[in-house]
C-alpha positions in Angstrom: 12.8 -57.6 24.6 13.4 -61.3 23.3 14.8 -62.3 26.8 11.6 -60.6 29.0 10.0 -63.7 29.6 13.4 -64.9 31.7 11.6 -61.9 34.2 9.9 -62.0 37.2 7.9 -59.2 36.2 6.9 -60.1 33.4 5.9 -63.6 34.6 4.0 -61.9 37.3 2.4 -59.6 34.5 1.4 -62.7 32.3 -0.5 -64.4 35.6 -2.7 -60.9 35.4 -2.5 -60.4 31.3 -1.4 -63.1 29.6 -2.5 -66.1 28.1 -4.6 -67.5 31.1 -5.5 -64.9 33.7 -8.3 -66.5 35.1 -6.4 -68.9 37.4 -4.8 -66.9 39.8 -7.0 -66.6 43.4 -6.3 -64.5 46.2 -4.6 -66.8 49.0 -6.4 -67.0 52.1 -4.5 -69.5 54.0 -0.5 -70.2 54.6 1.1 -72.5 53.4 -1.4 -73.4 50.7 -3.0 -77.2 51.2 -4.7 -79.4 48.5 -7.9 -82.0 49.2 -6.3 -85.1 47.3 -5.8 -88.5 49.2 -2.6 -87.9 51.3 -2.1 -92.1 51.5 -2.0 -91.9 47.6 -0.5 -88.0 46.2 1.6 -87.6 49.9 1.1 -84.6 52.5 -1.7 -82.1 52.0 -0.1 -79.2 53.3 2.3 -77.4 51.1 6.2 -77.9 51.6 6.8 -73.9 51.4 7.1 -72.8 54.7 7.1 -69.3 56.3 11.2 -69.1 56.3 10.7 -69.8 52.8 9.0 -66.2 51.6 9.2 -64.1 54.7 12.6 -62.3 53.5 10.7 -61.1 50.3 7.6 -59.6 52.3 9.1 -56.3 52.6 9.1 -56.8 56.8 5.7 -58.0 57.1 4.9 -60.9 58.4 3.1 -63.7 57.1 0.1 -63.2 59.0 -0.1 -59.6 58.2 0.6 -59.5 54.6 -2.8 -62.5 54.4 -4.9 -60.2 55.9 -3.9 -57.0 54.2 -4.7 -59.2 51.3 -1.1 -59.6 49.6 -0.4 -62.6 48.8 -1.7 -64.5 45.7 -1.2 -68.1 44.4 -1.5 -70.1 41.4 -2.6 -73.7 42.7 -2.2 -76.0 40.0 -1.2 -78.9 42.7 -4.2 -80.4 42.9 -5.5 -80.6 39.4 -2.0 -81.8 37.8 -0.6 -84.1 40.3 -3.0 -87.2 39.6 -2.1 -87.2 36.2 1.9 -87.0 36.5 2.4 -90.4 36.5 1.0 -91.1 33.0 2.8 -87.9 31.8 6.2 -89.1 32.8 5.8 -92.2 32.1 6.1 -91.2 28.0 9.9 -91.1 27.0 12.3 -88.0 28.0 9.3 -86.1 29.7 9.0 -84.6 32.6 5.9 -82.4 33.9 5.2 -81.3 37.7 2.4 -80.1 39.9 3.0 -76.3 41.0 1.8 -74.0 43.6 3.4 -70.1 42.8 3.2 -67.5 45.6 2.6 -63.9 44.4 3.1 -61.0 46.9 1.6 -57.8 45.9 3.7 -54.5 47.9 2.8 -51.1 47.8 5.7 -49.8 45.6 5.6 -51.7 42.5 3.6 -55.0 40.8 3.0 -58.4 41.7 6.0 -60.3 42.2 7.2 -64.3 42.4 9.0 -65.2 45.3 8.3 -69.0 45.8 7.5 -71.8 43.4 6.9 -75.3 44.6 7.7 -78.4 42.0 5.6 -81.8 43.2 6.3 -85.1 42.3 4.0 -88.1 43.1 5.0 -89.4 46.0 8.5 -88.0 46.2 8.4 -84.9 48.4 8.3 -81.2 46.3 11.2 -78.8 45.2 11.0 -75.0 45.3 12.4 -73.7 42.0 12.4 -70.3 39.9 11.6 -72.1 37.4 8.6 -70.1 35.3 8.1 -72.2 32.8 6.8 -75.2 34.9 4.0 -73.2 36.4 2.5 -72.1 33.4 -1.0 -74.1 33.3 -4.4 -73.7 31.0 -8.0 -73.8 32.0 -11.0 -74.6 29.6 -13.7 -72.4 30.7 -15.1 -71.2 27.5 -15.5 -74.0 24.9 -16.6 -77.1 26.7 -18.6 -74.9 29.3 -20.5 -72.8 26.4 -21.7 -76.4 24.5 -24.9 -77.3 26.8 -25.9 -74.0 26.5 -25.4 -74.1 22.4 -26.8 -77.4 21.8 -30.0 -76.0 24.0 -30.4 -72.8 22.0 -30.4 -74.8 18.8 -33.0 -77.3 20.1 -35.2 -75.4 22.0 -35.4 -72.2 20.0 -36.8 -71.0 17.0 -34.5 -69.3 14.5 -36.9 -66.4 14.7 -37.1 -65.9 18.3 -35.1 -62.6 19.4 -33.1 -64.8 22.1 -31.8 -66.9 19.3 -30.6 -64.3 17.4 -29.1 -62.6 20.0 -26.9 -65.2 21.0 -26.3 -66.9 17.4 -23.3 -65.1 16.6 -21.1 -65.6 19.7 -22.6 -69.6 19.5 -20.8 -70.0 15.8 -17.8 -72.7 15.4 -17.8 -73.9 18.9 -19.2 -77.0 18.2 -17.0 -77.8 15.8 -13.9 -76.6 17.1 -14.8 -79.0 20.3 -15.5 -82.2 18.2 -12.1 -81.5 17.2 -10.9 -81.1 20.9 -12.8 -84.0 22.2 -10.4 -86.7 21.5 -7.8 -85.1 23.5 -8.3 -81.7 25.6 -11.5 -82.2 26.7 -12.1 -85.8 26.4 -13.6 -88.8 29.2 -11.3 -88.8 32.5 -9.0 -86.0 31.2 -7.5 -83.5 33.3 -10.6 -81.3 32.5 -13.2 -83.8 32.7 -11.7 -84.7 36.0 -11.0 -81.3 38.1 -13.3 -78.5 36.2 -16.6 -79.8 36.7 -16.5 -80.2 40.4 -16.1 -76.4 41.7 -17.8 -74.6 38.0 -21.2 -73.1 38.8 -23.0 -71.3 35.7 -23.9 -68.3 38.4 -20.2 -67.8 39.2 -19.0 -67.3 35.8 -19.8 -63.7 35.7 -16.9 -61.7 35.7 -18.2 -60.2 38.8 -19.1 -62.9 40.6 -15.7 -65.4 39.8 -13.0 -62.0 40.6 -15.3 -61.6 44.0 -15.1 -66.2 44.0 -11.0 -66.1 43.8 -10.5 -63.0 46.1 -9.3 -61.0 43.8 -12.2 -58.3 44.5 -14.5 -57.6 47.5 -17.8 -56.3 47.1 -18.0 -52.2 47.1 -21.4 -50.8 46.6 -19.6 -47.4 46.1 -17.9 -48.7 43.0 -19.5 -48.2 39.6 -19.2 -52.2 39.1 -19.9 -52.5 42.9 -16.7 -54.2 44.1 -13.2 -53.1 44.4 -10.0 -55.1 42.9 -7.5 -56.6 44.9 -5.3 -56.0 42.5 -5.4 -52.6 40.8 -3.1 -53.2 38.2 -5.0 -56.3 37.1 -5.9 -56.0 33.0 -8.2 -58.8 32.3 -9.9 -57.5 35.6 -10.0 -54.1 35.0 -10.9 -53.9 31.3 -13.1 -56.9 31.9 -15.5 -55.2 33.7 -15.6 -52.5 31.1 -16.8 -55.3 28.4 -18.9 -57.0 31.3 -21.0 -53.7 32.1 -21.4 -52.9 27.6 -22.7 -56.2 27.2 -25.1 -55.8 30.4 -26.3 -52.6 28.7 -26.9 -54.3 25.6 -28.5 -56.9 26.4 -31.1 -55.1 28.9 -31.7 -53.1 26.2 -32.1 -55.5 23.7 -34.6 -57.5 25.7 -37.0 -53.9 26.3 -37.3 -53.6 22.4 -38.9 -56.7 22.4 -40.5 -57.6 25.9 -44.2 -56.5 25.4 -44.3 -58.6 22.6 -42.9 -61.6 24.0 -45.2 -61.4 27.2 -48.0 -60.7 25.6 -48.0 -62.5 22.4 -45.3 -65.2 22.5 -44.6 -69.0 20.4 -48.3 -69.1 20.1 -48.7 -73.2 20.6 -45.7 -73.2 22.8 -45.0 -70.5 25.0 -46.4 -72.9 27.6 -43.7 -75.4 27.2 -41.0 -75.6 30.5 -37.2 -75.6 28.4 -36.1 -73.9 31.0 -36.8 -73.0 35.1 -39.3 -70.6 35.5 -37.7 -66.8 36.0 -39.5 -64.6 37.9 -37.9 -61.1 37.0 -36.0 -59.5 34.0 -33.1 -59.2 35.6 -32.2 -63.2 35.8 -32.5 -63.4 32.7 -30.1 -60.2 31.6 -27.7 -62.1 33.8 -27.8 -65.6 32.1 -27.8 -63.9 29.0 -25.0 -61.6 29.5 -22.6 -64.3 31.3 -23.2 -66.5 28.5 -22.3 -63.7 25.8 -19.1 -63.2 28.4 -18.2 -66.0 28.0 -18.5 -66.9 24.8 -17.0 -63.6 23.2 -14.5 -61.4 25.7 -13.7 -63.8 27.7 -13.2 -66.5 25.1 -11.0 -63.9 23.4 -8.7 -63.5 26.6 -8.2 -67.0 26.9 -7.7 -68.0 23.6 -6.5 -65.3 21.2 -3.0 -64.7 22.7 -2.1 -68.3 22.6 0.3 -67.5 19.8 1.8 -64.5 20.6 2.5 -65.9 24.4 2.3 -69.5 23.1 4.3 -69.2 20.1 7.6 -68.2 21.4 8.7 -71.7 22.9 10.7 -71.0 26.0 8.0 -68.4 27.1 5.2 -71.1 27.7 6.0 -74.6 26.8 3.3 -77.3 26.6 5.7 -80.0 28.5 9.6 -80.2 29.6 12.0 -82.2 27.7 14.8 -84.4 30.4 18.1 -84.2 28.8 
């Protein structure tokens, strides 16, 4: 269907499956409010307001649909809105800030029902508008290059953990040299907002569903926590992947752990690259979030960018004033 992307569904389904699925976080507080300076981005607090969404709640109220866990947001208010200025200063552009509320009923998917346009400091509009709340998050290539540049440094080509990790380390580097001028580069959008909330031991897939409250720990589920949001792709065949590679790599490390305890570098195995682990486990967890990330997770990010990307009106990098 050439005109499916003009749907609420299937905007709702590309927040879950798309392009970027990573982004959207369980919503624990109404209406949504950012941390930037209100004397220089205006009001914290969101300008949605309860009469704004509480006819599309199927009777609930606001309260009761939070703490059944039903509502949902993409918040990309606080990580666009500094930049605005610059972006619409360039000829016929236009770019805003956006917060989109997701509700999640019992009879069907995830649905729209508010989106919220910003403008620095003029106050907000709501708008149905999909294509201005589509947003993208590097988490995969300028996150995986300490870890890269370490490997290669630190570790002999011989050693099992090197060759483990070699093939999911291969182009990175160069496809981020090429990024650097632009995407990722000093006082960038990135640069600016993703360093100060990303923590290596929340990456996991586990961990960052549980982070965005998408999932709440179950120890009688076979990953031990329960989605949110059952019909939830990335999550639910993440977890899949998430669980192979943990097998793999525990596996992996058995068939060579005698050896490396007992033997090791020789004239280096004293040397501290790294803070001391005191158990197997830690490091099947570094080693499988790093493979995560560099492979499955890497490939949900980045390999539908032209089938989602490539069809213009479905996810445009900017908006063009006529």
């Amino acid at each position: 269907d050439k005109f499916a992307w003009l749907q609420d569904d299937e905007f709702a389904c590309q927040a879950l499956a798309g392009v970027n699925p990573v982004t959207i976080d369980g919503l624990q507080a109404f209406p949504p409010v950012s941390n930037l300076d209100p004397a220089i981005y205006g009001p914290q607090e969101s300008a949605l307001k309860e009469e704004h969404i509480i006819g599309q709640l199927d009777g609930m109220s606001v309260q009761q649909v939070l703490k059944e866990n039903k509502l949902y947001v993409l918040d990309c208010h606080h990580i666009y809105l500094p930049f605005l200025d610059k972006i619409n200063a360039l000829d016929g552009r236009k770019a805003y800030a956006t917060r989109t509320i997701f509700f999640l009923n019992s009879l069907g998917p995830l649905k729209p029902i508010a989106i919220e346009l910003s403008l620095p400091p003029s106050g907000p509009d709501q708008s149905a508008a999909h294509v201005c709340s589509n947003d993208a998050r590097v988490r995969t290539h300028a996150c995986m290059e300490p870890f890269i540049l370490t490997a290669h440094r630190q570790l002999s080509a011989m050693h099992p953990i090197y060759k483990l990790l070699d093939p999911h380390m291969r182009y990175t580097l160069e496809i981020n040299a090429l990024a650097r001028k632009n995407l990722i580069n000093a006082d960038g959008v990135i640069d600016a907002s993703m360093f100060k909330s990303w923590r290596f031991d929340k990456e996991g897939l586990p961990a960052d569903l549980i982070r965005r409250g998408i999932a709440v720990p179950d120890p009688t589920q076979p990953d031990g926590l329960k989605l949110l949001i059952e019909d939830y792709p990335y999550a639910a065949d993440g977890l899949l992947i998430w669980s192979a590679i943990e097998d793999w790599v525990r596996t992996y490390l058995k068939s060579w752990h005698n050896e490396s305890i007992n033997v090791g570098h020789a004239d280096l195995r004293q040397e501290s690259w790294w803070p001391t682990l005191t158990n197997g486990d830690d490091l099947v967890f570094i080693l499988n979030t790093i493979i995560w990330l560099a492979s499955a997770q890497h490939a949900a990010l980045n390999f539908g960018q032209c089938p989602y990307g490539g069809y213009v009106p479905n996810r445009p990098p900017f908006d063009e004033k006529w």
